[in-house]
C-alpha positions as CSV (number, residue, x, y, z in Angstrom):
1,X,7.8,1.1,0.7
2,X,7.7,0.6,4.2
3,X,8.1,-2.9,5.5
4,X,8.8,-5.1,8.4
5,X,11.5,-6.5,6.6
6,X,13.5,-3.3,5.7
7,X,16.5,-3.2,8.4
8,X,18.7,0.2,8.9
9,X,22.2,-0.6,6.8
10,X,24.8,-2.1,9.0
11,X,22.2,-4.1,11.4
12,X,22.6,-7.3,9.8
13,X,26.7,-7.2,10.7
14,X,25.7,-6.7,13.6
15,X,23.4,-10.0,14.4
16,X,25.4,-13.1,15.6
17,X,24.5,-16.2,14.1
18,X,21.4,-17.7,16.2
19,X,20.1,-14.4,15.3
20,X,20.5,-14.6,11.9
21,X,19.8,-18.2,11.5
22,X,16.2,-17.7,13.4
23,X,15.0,-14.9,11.5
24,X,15.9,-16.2,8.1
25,X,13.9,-19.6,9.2
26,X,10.7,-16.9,9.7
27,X,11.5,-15.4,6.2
28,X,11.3,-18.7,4.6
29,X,8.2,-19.7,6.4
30,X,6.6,-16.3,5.2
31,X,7.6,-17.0,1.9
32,X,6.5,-20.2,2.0
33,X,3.0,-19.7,3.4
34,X,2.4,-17.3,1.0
35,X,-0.2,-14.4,0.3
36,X,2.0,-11.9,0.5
37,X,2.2,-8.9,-2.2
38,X,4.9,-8.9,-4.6
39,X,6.4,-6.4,-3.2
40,X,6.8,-7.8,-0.1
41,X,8.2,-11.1,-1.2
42,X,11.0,-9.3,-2.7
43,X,11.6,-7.3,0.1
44,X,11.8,-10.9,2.5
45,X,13.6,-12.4,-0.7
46,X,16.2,-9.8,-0.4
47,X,15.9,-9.8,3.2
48,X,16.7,-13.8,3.7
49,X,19.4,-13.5,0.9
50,X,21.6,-10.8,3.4
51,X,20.7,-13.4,6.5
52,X,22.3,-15.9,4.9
53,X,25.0,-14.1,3.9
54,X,25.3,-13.3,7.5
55,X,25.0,-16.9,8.8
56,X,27.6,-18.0,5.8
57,X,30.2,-15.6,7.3
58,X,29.7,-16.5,10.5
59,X,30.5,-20.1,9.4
60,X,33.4,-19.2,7.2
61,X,34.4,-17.6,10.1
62,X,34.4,-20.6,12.6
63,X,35.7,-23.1,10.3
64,X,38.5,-20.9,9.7
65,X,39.2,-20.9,13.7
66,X,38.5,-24.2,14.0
67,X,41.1,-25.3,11.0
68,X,44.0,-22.9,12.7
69,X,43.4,-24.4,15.9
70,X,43.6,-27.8,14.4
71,X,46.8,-26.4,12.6
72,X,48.5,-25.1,15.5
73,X,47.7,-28.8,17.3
74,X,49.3,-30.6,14.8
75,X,52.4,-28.5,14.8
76,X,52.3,-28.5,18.3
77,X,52.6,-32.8,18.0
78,X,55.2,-32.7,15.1
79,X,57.2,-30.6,18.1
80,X,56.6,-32.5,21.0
81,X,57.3,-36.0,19.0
C-alpha cells in the first residue's frame, strides 16, 4: 500500500509539537469527512494514533520542565526565607 499517510520510521520523533498537533487536526478532519477506503482509514487511524503520541510526549515533556522549574523556585524561597 502506498499512501500519503505512510511516514519513513523515525520522522514523527522528529516533528515538534505545532507540527504534530497540525497534522493530526487534518487526520481527524479526513477521517471525519469520510469516503475514504478502509484501508486508508487505518492507515490515517494509525497515523493520528503516533501524532498524538508525539504531541503527548511533547507535553509530558514540558510539564515535567515546568514542575522542576517550579521545584527549584520553591527551594530557592525556603533558602532565601
Amino acid at each position: 500500500m502506498t499512501s500519503e499517510v505512510e511516514q519513513a520510521p523515525g520522522v514523527s520523533e522528529a516533528l515538534g509539537y505545532e507540527q504534530a498537533r497540525d497534522e493530526l487536526i487534518e487526520v481527524v478532519r479526513r477521517l471525519e469527512a469520510g469516503g475514504t477506503t478502509l484501508e486508508e482509514s487505518l492507515a490515517l487511524w494509525e497515523r493520528g494514533e503516533e501524532l498524538a503520541r508525539v504531541c503527548r510526549r511533547w507535553l509530558e515533556g514540558a510539564r515535567a520542565r515546568l514542575d522542576a522549574a517550579l521545584a527549584d523556585e520553591a527551594a530557592a524561597d525556603e533558602d532565601g526565607a
